[in-house]
C-alpha positions, 0 to 999 in steps of 0.5 A: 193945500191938497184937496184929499188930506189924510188928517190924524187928530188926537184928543181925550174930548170926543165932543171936540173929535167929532167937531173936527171929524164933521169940518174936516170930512165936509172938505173932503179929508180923511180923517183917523180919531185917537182919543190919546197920546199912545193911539196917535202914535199907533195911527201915525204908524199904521195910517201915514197921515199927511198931518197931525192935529193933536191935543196938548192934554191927553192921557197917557201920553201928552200931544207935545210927546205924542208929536216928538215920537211921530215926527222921529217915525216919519217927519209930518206937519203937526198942528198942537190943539189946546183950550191954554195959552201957556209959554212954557207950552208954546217954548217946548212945541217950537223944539219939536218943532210944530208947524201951528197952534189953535186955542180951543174952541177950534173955528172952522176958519181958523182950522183951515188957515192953520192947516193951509200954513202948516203945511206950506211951512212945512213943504218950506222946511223940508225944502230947506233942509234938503238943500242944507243937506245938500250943500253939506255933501258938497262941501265934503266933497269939495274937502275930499278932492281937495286932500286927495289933490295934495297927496297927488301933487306930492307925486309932482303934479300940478293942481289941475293935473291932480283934479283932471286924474280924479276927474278921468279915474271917475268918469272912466269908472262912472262913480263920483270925484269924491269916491276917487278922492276917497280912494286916493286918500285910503291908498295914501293912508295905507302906504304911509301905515305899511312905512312906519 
């Protein structure tokens, strides 16, 4: 965990606010206060914390409603603060989906092993994600060349002389494979439109 975090908490009880600010800024984090849902979603905006530390029950707007609108403006890890242990709470903080849970009274303890775990899981997450992206994107890639190397070998090439056309016509253009293929396929379209 990183020394310096920029912490957000929300929750309607200030006594429980300035206990996580005094634990917090003693570890050396900054630290943005809301007292409910709307205003955590204002400081997540306007302050880009590292991590959301947000009360279940808060006025206006409650902390699960609260995390969904942060995490759409800029994905963060979000820990959810509450005084119940309820299992319809728990099922709709996994569809956001929250990185920690603490019950209330929060202990110094527990606060940093919850943050340290948020955030490694959310780094694990993230990491996840960008390779799912990316072998999302090389796979349509890969259908791509695919298509556009029949529709070259209809003109009586084999398959590799189909691939190293779109690999010369890329490279000589210094674009992607993909972006010949696509090109390939867009002209095979035109002409078979311009025939019918």
């Amino acid at each position: 965990m990183k020394e310096n975090l920029r912490v957000l908490i929300a929750d309607d009880e200030s006594i429980i606010r300035m206990g996580l600010r005094a634990i917090l800024t003693e570890l050396g984090h900054t630290v943005y206060s809301a007292s409910d849902g709307v205003e955590a979603v204002t400081l997540a905006y306007r302050e880009r914390p590292d991590i959301a530390l947000l009360d279940v029950r808060m006025p206006f707007r409650d902390g699960l409603e609260a995390a969904e609108e942060i995490v759409k403006q800029r994905p963060i890890p979000i820990v959810i603060l509450t005084a119940y242990n309820d299992s319809a709470l728990l099922q709709r903080a996994t569809s956001i989906p929250v990185q920690g849970y603490l019950i209330k009274p929060v202990k110094r303890d527990d606060l940093i092993a919850t943050m340290r775990v948020a955030m490694a899981s959310f780094a694990e997450r993230a990491q996840l994600t960008e390779k799912v992206d990316e072998l999302q994107e090389k796979l349509t890639a890969r259908k791509l060349i695919d298509r556009a190397k029949g529709f070259l070998m209809q003109s009586g090439m084999t398959e590799e002389e189909a691939y190293h056309t779109i690999q010369i016509r890329a490279r000589s253009r210094r674009t992607t494979m993909s972006t010949i293929a696509q090109e390939i396929i867009d002209q095979q379209k035109h002409i078979a439109s311009v025939a019918a």
